[in-house]
C-alpha positions as CSV (number, residue, x, y, z in Angstrom):
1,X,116.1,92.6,74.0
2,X,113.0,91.5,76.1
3,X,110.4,93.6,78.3
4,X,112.7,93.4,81.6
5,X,114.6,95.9,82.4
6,X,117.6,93.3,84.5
7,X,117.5,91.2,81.5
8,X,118.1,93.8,79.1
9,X,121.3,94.7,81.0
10,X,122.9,91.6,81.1
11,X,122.3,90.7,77.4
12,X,123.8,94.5,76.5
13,X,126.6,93.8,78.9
14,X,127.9,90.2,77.3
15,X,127.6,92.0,74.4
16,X,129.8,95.2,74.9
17,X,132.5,92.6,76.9
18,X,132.7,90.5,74.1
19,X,134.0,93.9,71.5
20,X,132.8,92.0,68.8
21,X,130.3,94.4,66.3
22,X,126.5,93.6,67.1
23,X,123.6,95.2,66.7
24,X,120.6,95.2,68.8
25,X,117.1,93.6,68.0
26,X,114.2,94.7,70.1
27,X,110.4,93.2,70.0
28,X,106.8,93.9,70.6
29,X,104.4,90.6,71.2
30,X,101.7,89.7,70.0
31,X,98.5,89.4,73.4
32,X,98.4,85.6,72.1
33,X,102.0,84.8,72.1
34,X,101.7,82.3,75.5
35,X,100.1,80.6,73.0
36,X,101.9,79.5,70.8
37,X,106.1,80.3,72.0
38,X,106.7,77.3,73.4
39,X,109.8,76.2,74.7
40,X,110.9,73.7,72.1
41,X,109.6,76.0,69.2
42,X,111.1,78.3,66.6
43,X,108.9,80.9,65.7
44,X,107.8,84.7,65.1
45,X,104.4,83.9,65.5
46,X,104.4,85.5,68.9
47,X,106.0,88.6,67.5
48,X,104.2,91.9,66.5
49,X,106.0,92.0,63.2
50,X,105.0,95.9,62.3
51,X,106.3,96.8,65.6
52,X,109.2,95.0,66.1
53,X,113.0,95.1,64.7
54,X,113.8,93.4,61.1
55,X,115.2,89.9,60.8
56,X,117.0,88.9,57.8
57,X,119.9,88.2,56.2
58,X,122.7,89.1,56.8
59,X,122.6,86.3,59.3
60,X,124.9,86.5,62.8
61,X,127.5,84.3,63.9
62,X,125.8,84.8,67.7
63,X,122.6,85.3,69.5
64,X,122.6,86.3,73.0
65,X,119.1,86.2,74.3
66,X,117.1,86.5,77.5
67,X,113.6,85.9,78.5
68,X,111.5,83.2,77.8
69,X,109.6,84.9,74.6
70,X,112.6,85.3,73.1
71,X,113.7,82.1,73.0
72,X,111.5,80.8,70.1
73,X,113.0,83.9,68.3
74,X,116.3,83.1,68.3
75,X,115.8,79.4,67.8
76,X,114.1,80.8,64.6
77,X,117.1,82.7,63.2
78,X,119.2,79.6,63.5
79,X,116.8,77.8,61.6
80,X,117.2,80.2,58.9
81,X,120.8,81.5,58.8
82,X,123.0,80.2,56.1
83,X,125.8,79.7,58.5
84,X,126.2,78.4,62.2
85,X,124.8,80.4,64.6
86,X,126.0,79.9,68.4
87,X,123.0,80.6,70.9
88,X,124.1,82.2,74.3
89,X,120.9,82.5,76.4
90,X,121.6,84.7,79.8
91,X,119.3,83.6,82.7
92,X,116.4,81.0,83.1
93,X,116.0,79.3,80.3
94,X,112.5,76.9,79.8
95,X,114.0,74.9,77.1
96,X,116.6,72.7,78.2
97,X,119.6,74.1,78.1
98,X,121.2,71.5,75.5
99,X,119.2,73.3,73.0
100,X,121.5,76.3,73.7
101,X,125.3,76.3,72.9
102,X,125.8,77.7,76.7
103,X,123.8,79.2,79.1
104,X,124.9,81.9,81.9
105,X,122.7,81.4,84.5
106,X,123.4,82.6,88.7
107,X,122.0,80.6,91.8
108,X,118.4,82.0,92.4
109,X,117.5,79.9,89.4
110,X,118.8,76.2,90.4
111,X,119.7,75.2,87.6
112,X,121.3,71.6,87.1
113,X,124.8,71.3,86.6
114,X,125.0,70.4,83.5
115,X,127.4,70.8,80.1
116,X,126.1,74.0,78.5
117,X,125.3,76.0,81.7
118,X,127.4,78.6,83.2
119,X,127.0,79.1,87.2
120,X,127.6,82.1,88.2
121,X,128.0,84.2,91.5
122,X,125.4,87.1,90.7
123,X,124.0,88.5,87.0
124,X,126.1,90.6,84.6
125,X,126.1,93.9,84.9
126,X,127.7,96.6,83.0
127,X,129.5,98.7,85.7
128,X,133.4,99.1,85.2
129,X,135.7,101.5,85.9
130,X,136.1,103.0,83.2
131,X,132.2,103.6,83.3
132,X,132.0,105.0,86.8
133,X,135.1,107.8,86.2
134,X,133.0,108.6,83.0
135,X,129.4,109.4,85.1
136,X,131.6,110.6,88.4
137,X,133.2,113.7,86.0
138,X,129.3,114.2,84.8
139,X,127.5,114.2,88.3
140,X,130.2,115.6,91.1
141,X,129.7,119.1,90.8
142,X,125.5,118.1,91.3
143,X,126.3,116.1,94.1
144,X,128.7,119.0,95.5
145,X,126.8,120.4,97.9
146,X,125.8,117.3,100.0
147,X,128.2,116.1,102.8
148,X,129.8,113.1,102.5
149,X,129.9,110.2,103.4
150,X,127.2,110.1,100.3
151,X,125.5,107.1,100.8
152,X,123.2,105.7,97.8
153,X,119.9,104.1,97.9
154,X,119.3,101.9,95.1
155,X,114.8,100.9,96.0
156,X,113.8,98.0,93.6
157,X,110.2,96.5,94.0
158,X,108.0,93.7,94.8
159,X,109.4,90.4,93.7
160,X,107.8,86.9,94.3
161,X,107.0,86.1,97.7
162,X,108.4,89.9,99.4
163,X,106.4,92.6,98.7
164,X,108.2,95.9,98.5
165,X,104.7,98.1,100.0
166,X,104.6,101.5,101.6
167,X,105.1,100.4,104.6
168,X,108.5,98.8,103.5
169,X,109.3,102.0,101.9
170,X,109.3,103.9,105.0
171,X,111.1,101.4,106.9
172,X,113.9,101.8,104.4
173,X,113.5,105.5,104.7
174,X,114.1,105.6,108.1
175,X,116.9,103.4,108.5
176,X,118.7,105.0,105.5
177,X,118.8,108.5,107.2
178,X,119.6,107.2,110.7
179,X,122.6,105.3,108.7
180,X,123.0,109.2,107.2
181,X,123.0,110.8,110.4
182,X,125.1,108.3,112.4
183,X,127.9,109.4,109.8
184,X,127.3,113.0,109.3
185,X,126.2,112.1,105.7
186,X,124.4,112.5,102.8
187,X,121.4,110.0,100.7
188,X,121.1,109.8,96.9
189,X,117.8,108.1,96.4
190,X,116.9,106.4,93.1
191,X,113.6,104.2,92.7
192,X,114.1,101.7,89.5
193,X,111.0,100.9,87.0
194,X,109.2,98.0,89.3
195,X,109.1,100.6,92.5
196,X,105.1,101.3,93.5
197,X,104.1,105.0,93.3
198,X,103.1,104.5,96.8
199,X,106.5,102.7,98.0
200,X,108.3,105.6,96.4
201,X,105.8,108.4,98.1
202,X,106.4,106.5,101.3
203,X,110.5,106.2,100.9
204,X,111.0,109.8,99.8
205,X,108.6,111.2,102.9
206,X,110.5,109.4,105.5
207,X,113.8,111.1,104.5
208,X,114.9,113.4,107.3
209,X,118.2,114.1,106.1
210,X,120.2,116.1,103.7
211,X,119.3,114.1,99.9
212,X,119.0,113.8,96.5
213,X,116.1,111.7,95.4
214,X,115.3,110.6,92.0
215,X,111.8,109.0,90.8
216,X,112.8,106.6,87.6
217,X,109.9,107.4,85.0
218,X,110.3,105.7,81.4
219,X,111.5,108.8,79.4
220,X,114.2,110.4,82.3
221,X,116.8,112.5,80.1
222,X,119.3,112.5,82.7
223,X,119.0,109.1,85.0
224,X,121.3,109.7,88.1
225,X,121.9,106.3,88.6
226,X,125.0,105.5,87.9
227,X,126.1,108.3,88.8
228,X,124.9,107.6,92.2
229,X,127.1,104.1,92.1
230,X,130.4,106.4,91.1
231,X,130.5,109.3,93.6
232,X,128.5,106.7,96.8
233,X,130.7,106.1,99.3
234,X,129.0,103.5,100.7
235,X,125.8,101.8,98.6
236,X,122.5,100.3,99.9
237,X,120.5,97.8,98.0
238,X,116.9,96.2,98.3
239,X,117.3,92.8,98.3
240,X,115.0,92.3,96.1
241,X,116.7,93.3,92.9
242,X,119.7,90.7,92.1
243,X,121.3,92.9,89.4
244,X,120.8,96.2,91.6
245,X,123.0,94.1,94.3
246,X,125.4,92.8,91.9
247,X,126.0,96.6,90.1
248,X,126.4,97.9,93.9
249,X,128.8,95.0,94.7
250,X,130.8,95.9,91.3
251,X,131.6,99.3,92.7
252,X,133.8,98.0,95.3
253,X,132.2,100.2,97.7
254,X,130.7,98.5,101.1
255,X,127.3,97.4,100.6
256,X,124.2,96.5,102.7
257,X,121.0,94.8,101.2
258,X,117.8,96.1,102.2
259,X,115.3,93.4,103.9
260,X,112.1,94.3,102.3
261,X,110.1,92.2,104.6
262,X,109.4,91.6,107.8
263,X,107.9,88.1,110.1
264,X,106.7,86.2,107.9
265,X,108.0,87.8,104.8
266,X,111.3,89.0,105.5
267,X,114.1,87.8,103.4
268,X,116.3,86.4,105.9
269,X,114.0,83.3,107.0
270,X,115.7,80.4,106.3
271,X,112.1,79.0,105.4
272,X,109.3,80.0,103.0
273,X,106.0,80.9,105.0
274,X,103.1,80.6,103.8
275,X,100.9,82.3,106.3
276,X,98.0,84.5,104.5
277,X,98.1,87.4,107.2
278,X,95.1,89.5,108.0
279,X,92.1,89.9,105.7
280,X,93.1,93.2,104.8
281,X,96.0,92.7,104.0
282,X,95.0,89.7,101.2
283,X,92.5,92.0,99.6
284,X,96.0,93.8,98.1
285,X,96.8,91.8,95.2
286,X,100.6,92.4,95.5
287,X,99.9,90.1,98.9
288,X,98.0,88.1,97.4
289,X,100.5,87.6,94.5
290,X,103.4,87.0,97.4
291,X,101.3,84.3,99.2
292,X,100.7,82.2,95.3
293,X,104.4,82.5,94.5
294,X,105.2,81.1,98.4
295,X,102.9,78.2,97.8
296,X,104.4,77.6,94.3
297,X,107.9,77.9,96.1
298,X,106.9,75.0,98.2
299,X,105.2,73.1,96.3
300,X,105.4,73.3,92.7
301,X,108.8,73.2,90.3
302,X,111.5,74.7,90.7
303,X,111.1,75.9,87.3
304,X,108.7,78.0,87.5
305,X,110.1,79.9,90.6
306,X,113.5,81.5,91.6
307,X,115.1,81.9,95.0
308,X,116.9,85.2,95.4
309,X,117.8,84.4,98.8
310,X,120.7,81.9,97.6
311,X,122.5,85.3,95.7
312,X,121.9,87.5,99.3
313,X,123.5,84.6,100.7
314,X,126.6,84.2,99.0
315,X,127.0,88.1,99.0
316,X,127.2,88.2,102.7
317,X,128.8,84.8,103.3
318,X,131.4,86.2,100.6
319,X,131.7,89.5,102.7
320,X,131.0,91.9,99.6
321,X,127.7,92.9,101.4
322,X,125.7,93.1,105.2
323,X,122.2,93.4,105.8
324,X,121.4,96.7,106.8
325,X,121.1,97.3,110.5
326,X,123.2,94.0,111.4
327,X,126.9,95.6,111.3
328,X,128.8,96.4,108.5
329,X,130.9,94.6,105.5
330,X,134.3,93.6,106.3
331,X,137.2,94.2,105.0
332,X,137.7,94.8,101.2
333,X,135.5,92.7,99.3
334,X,136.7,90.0,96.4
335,X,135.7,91.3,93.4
336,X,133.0,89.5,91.2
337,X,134.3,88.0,87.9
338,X,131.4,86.3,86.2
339,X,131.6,88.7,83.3
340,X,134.8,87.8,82.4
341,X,134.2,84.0,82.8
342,X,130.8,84.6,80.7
343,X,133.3,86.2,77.8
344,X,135.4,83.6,78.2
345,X,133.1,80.8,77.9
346,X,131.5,82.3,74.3
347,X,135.1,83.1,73.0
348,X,135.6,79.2,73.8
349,X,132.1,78.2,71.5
350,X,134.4,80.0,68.5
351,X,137.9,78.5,69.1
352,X,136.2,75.4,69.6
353,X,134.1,75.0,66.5
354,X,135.9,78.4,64.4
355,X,133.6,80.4,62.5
C-alpha cells in the first residue's frame, strides 16, 4: 500500500478478485527517500523501518504494487525470496515495465504498447454487486426520508492542470440541485480526501435542495460513500478523479462527470492552455501548480504527466457517462471489465511459469 488513497484501492481490489490468501504491507518513508528509490533499484533504504510493516520470510508467490516508492520495495523482496516471485505493478510505472512480470495500466498514462503492460479502459475499483446490496441494506433506512430520484455527488479535487477551487465548488453546487430540482429529487454529497476545505465550504453552501452531505475526514467511523453509489439513482462525478468515475460507472447507474474548470481550464478543450490568468489568481499556489503541470504537459515527457482527459473521453464516447449540463447518458451502458481481464492476466503469469 502507498500514500494515495486511488492507488490503494486498485492494489486492494486485484487482490480480493484474485481469492488467493494475501496479506497487506503498508509503509512510512523516510524525508530523503527521492533520494535514493530510484527506478532501477531495490531497496528499503527509503523506508521508515520502525514505522513500517515487517518483511521477511515467509516469502510471497506475488507482489502487487502501486506508486512509484514502492517500486524499489518490491523489487527488494524479489531479490530476497527463496522462490519466484511474480511482480504485478497497477498504474504508472517509472521503471520500464519489462522489469515487471505485467503491468495494469489505463489511458491517462500513455503507456507504450508493449509485452508486459495491460491497457485498460479505466482503474480497478472494488464495487460489485454483491458489495452494493451489502451497504444498500446498511444505509436505506438513513437515506429514507429524502425523495428520490437520489442523486449522488461524488467532489474529488485539484489534479494537474484543473484546479478544483471554491469557485468550482459552487458551480457544482448549483448545477447539482438544479439537476435535483428538475427531477423532484434528492443530493447525497460526499467530498473524498484531496477536496479543499474551502471547495467543500463552497459545494455544501450552494445546496438549495433537500441533501445529505458528508465531509471525508481521515478517521470517519461510518463513511457513506458507498452507500451513496448503492441506493443513487443517478451518480455525478468530478472529472477529476479517474477511480471516482470508474466506481460510479461500475454501478450501472447513469452518470455525468463534473467539469471542474472553465475557459482556459476546463476539461473539455481539446488543447492544453497555458495562459497564466490574472495576477491574483497566480499568487494561489494550486494555480500556480496547474499552470507548471500545463507547461510540463506540453513540453516535457509524457512520463512525468498523465492525461485524464483520454479516460472522460472514452467514458462518454463509450456512452457509460455525459458531462453534466450537456444531455444525458444513453441507453444502458456496457459494463466495464478491466478487473476481470486484470485477474485473468495474473492467473496467466502462474499457468504459464506454475508455482
Amino acid at each position: 500500500m502507498g500514500h494515495r488513497a486511488g492507488d490503494n484501492t486498485q492494489v486492494l481490489a486485484l487482490g480480493e478478485a484474485l481469492c488467493w490468501p494475501f496479506e497487506v504491507k503498508r509503509f512510512v518513508y523516510a524525508r530523503w527517500e527521492v533520494l535514493v528509490n530510484w527506478p532501477f533499484s531495490s531497496t528499503l533504504l527509503g523506508v521508515d523501518k520502525r514505522q513500517s510493516s515487517a518483511l521477511g520470510p515467509p516469502w510471497p508467490d506475488l507482489v502487487i504494487t502501486a506508486g512509484r516508492r514502492n517500486e524499489p520495495i518490491a523489487r527488494w523482496i524479489r531479490k530476497r525470496a527463496d522462490r519466484r516471485v511474480r511482480l504485478v505493478h497497477v498504474g504508472r510505472p517509472w521503471a520500464r515495465p519489462e522489469r515487471f512480470d505485467l503491468v495494469v495500466t489505463t489511458p491517462q498514462y500513455r503507456l507504450p504498447s508493449v509485452p508486459h503492460v495491460l491497457q485498460n479502459e479505466a482503474p480497478l475499483h472494488r464495487v460489485t454487486s454483491e458489495r452494493l446490496a451489502k451497504e444498500a441494506a446498511i444505509w436505506q433506512p438513513r437515506f429514507a426520508h429524502l425523495r428520490r430520484p437520489l442523486i449522488a455527488v461524488l467532489a474529488g479535487g485539484d489534479s494537474g492542470p484543473y484546479p478544483f477551487d471554491a469557485a468550482s465548488g459552487r458551480r457544482l453546487g448549483h448545477a447539482a440541485s438544479a439537476m435535483a430540482r428538475e427531477l423532484g429529487g434528492s443530493l447525497l454529497v460526499t467530498t473524498s480526501a484531496r477536496t479543499l476545505p474551502r471547495t467543500a465550504d463552497a459545494l455544501f453552501a450552494a445546496i438549495d435542495v433537500p441533501a445529505l452531505k458528508f465531509r471525508w475526514t481521515p478517521r470517519a467511523a461510518d463513511n457513506p460513500y458507498f452507500g451513496f453509489l448503492a441506493l443513487a439513482d443517478r451518480i455525478i462525478a468530478t472529472g477529476d478523479s479517474v477511480s471516482m468515475m470508474a466506481e460510479a460507472c461500475a454501478t450501472g447507474r447513469p452518470v455525468y462527470l463534473y467539469d471542474t474548470g472553465e475557459g482556459s481550464t476546463s476539461m473539455r478543450d481539446a488543447h492544453v492552455h497555458i495562459g497564466f490568468g490574472r495576477l491574483s489568481r497566480m499568487r494561489d499556489r494550486t494555480h500556480r501548480k496547474a499552470v507548471i503541470y500545463r507547461l510540463t504537459m506540453r513540453y516535457g515527457p509524457s512520463r512525468l504527466t498523465r492525461d485524464i482527459r483520454i479516460v472522460q473521453r472514452r467514458l462518454v464516447d463509450s456512452g457509460r457517462a455525459a458531462w453534466l449540463g450537456a444531455g444525458h447518458p444513453a441507453g444502458a451502458p456496457p459494463p466495464l471489465r478491466d478487473l476481470e481481464r486484470a485477474v485473468q492476466a495474473v492467473r496467466a503469469l502462474f499457468d504459464r511459469g506454475g508455482r
